[in-house]
N, CA, C and O atoms as a GROMACS GRO file, in nm:
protein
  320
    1UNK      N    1   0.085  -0.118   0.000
    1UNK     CA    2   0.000   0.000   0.000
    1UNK      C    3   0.089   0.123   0.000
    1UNK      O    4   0.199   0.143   0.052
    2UNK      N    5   0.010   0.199  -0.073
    2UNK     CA    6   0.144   0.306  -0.115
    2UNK      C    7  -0.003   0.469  -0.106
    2UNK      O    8  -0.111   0.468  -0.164
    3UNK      N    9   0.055   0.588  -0.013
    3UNK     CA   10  -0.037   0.700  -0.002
    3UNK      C   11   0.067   0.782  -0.090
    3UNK      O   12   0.188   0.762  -0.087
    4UNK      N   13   0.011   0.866  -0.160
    4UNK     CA   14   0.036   0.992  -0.212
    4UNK      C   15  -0.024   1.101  -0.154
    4UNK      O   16  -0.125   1.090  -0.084
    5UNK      N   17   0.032   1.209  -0.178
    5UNK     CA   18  -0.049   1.334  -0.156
    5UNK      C   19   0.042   1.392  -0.005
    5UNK      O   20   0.164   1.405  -0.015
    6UNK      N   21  -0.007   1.414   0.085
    6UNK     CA   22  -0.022   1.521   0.190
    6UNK      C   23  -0.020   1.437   0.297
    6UNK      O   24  -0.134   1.398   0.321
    7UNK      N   25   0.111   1.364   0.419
    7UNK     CA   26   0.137   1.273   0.457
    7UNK      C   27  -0.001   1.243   0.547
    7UNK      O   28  -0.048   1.132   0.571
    8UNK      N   29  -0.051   1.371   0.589
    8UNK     CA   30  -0.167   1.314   0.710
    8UNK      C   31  -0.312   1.293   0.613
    8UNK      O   32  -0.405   1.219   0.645
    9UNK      N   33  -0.307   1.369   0.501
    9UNK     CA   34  -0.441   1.324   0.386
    9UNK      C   35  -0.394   1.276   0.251
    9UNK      O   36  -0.338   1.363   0.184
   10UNK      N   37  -0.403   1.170   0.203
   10UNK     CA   38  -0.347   1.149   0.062
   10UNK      C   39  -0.453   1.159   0.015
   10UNK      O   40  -0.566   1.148   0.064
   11UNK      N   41  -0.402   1.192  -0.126
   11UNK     CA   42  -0.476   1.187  -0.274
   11UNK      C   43  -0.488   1.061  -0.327
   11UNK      O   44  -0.606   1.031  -0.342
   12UNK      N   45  -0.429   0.995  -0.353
   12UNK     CA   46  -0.404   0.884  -0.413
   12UNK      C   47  -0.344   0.738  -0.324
   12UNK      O   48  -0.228   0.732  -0.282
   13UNK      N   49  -0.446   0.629  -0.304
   13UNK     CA   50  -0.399   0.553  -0.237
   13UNK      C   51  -0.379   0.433  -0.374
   13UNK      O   52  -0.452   0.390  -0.464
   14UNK      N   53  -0.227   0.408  -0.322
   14UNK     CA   54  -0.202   0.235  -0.447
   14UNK      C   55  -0.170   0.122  -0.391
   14UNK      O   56  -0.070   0.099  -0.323
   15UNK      N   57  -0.274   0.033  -0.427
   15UNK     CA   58  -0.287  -0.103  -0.368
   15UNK      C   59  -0.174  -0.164  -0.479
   15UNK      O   60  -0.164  -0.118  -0.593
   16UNK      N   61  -0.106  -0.254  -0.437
   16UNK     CA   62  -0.039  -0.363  -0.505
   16UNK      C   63   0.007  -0.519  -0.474
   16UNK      O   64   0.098  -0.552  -0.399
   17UNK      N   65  -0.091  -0.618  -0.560
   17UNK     CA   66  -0.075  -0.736  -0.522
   17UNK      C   67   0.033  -0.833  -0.600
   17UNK      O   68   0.040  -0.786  -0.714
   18UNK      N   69   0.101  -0.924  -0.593
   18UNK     CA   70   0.167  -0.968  -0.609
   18UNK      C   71   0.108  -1.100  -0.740
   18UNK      O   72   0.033  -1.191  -0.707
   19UNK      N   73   0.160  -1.086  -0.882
   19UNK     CA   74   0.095  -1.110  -1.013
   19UNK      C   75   0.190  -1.202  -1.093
   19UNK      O   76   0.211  -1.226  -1.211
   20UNK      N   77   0.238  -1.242  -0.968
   20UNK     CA   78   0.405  -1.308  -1.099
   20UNK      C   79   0.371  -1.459  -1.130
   20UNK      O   80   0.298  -1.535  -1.068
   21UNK      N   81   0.446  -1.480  -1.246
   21UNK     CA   82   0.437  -1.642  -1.274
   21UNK      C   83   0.482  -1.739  -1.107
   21UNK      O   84   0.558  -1.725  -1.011
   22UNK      N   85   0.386  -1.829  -1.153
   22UNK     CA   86   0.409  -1.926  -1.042
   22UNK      C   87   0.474  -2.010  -1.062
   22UNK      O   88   0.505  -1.987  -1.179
   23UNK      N   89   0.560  -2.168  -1.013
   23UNK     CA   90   0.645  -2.247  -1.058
   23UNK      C   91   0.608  -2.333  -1.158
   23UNK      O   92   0.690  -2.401  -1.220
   24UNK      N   93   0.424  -2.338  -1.188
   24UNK     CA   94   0.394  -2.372  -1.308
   24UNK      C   95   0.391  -2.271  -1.450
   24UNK      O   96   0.350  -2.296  -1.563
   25UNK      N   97   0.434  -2.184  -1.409
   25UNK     CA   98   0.438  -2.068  -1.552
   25UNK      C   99   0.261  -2.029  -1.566
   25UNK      O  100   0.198  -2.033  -1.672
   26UNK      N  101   0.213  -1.997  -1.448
   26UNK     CA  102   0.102  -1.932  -1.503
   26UNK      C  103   0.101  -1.835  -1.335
   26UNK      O  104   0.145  -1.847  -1.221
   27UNK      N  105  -0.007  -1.708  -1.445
   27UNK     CA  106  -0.026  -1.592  -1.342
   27UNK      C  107  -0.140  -1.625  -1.263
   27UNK      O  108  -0.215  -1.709  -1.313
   28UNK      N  109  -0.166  -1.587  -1.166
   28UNK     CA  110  -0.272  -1.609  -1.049
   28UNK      C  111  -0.393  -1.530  -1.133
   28UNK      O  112  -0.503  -1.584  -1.148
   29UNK      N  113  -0.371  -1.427  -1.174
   29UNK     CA  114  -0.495  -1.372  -1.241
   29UNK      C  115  -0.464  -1.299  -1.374
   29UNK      O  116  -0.386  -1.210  -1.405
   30UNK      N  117  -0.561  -1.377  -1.443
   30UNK     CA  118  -0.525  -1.292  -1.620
   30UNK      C  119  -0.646  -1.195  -1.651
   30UNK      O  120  -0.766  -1.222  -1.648
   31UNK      N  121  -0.576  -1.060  -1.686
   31UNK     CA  122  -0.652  -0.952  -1.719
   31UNK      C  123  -0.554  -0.866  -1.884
   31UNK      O  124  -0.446  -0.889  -1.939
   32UNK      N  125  -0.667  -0.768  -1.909
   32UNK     CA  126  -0.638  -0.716  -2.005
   32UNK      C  127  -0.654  -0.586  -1.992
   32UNK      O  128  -0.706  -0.547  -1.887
   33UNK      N  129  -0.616  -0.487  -2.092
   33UNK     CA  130  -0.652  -0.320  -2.092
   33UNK      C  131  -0.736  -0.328  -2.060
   33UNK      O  132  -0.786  -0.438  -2.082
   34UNK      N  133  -0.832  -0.217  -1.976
   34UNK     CA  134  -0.946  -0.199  -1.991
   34UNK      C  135  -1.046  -0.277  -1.874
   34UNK      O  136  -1.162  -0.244  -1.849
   35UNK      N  137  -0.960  -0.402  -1.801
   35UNK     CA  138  -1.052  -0.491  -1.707
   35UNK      C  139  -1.034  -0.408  -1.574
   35UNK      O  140  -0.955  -0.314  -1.560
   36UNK      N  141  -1.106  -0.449  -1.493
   36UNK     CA  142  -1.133  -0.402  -1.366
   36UNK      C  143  -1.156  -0.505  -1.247
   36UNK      O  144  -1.184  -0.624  -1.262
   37UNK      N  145  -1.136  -0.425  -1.105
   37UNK     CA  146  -1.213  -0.586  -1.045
   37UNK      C  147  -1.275  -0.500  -0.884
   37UNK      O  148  -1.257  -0.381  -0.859
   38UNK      N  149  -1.345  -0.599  -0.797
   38UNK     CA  150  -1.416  -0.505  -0.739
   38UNK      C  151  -1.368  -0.529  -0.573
   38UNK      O  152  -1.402  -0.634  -0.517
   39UNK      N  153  -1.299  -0.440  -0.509
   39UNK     CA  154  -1.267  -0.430  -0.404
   39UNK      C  155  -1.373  -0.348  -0.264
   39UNK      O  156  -1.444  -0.251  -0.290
   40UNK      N  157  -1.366  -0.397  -0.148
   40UNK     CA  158  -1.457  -0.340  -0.008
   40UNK      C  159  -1.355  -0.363   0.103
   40UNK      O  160  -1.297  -0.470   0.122
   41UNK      N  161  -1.344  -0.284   0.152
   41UNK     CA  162  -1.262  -0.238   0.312
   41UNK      C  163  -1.348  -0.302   0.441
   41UNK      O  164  -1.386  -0.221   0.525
   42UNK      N  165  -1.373  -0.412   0.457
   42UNK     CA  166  -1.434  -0.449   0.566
   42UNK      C  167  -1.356  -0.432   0.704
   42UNK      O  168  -1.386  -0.495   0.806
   43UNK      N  169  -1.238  -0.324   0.694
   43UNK     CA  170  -1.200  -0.284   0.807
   43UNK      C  171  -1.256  -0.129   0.880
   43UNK      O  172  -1.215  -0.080   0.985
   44UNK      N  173  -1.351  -0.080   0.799
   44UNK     CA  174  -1.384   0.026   0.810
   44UNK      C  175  -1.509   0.031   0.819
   44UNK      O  176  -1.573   0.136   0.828
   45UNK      N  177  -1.564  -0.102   0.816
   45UNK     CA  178  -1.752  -0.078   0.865
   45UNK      C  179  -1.780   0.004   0.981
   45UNK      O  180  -1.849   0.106   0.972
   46UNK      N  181  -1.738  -0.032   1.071
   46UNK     CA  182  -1.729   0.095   1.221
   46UNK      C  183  -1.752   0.170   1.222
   46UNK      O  184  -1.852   0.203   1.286
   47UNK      N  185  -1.669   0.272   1.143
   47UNK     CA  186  -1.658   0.358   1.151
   47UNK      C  187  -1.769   0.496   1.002
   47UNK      O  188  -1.858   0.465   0.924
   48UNK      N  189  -1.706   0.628   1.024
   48UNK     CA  190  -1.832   0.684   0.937
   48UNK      C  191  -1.819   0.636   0.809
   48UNK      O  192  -1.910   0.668   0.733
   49UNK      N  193  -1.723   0.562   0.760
   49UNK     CA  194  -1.733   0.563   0.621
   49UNK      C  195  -1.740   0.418   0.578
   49UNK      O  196  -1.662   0.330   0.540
   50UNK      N  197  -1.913   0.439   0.612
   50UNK     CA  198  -1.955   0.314   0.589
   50UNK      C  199  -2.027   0.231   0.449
   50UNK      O  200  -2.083   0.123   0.430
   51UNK      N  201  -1.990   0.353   0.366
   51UNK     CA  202  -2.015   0.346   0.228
   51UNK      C  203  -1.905   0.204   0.178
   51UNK      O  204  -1.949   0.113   0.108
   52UNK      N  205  -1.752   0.207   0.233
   52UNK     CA  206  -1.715   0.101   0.174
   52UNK      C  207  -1.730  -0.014   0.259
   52UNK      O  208  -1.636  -0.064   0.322
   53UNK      N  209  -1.828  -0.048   0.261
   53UNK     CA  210  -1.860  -0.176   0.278
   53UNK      C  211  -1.930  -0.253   0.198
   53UNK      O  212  -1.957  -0.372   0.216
   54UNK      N  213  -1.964  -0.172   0.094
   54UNK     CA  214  -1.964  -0.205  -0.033
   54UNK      C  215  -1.885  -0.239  -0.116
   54UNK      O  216  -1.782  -0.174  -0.096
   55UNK      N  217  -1.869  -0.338  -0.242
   55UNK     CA  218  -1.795  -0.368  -0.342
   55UNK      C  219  -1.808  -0.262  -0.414
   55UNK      O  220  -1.919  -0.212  -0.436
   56UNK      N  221  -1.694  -0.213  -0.460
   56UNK     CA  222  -1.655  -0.065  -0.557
   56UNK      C  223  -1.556  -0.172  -0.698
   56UNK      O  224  -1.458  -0.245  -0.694
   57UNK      N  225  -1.615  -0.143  -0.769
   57UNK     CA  226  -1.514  -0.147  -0.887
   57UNK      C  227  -1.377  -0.029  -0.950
   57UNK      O  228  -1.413   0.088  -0.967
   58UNK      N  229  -1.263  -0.058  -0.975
   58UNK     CA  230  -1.148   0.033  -0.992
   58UNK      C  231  -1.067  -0.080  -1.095
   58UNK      O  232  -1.045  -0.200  -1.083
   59UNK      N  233  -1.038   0.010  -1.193
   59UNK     CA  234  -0.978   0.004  -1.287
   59UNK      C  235  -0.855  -0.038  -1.275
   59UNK      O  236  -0.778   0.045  -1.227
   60UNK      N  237  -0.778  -0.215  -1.321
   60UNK     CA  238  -0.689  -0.266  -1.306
   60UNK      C  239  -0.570  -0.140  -1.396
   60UNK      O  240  -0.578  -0.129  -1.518
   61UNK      N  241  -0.442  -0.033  -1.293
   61UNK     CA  242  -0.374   0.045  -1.372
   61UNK      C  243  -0.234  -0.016  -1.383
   61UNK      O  244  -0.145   0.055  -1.430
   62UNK      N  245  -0.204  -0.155  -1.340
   62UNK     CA  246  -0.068  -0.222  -1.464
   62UNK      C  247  -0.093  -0.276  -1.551
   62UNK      O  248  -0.206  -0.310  -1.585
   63UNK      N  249   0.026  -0.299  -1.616
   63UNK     CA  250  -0.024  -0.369  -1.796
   63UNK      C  251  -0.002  -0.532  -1.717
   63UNK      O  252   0.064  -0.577  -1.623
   64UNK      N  253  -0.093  -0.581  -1.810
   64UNK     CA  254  -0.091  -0.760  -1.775
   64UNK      C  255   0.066  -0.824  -1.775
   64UNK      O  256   0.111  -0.889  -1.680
   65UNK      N  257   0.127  -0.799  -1.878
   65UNK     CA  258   0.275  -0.855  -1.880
   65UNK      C  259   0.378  -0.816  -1.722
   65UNK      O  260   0.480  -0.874  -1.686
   66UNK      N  261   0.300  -0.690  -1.645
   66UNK     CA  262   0.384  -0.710  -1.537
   66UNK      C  263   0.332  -0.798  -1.397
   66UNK      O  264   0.225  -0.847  -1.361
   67UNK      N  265   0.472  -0.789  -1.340
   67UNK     CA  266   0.431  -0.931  -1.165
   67UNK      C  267   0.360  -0.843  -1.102
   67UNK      O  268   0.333  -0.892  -0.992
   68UNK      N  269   0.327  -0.766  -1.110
   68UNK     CA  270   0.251  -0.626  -1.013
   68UNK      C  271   0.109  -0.605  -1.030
   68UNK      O  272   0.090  -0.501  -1.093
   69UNK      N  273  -0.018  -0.674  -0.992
   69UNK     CA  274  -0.129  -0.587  -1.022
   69UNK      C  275  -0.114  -0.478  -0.947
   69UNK      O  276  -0.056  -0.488  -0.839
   70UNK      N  277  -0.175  -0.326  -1.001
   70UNK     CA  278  -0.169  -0.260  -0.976
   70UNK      C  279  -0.314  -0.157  -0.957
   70UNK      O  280  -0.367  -0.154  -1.067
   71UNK      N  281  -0.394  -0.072  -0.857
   71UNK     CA  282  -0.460  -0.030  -0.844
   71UNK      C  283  -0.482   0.123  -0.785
   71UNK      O  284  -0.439   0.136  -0.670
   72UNK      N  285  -0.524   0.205  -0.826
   72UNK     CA  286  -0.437   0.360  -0.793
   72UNK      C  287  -0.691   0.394  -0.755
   72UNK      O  288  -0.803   0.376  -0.802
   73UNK      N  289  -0.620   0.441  -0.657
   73UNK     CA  290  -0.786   0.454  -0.587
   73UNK      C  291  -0.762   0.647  -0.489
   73UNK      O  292  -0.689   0.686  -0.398
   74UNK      N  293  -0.875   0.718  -0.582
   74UNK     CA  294  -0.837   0.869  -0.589
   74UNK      C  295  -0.940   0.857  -0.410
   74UNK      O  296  -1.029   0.780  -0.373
   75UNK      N  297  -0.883   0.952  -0.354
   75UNK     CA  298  -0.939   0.997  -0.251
   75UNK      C  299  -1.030   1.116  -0.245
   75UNK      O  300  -0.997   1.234  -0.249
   76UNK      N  301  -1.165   1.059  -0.234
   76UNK     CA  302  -1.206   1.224  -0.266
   76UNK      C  303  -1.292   1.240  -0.112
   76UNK      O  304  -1.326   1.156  -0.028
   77UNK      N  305  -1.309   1.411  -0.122
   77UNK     CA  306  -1.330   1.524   0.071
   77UNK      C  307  -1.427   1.427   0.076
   77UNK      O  308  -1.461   1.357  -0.019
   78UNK      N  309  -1.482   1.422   0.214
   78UNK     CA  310  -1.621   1.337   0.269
   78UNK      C  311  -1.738   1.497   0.262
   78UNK      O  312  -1.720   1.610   0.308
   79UNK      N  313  -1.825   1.453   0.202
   79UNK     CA  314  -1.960   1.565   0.186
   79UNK      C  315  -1.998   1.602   0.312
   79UNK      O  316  -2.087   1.687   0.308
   80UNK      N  317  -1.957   1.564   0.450
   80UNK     CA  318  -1.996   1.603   0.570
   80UNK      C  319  -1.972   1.702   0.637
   80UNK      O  320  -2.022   1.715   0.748
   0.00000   0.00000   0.00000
């Protein structure tokens, strides 16, 4: 997990899971331009932002050929 932005508020939070060939020569998950997949924070039901406790879809942002899935998730103000 990687924050951007403003050390006590980031802009940009990047998830990154681990995508590499396995000792049989295949990737744990095959995607393409354009795929997506759908992530929820069930560490944060508690609390006010209880919106993600929902499944959100976000746009897979590495290319398939790398060991890195990669996921870049924008932070936006709370309307409160």
């Amino acid at each position: 997990v990687y924050f951007w932005g403003k050390p006590d508020k980031p802009d940009v939070i990047t998830l990154q899971f681990d995508n590499a060939f396995n000792e049989k020569s295949v990737k744990p998950l095959q995607y393409m331009e354009g795929h997506y997949l759908y992530l929820r924070c069930p560490a944060v039901e508690g609390s006010p932002y209880n919106i993600l406790k929902e499944w959100h879809p976000f746009t897979i942002s590495s290319a398939p050929d790398e060991a890195i899935l990669e996921v870049n998730i924008r932070v936006m103000p709370s309307p409160l």
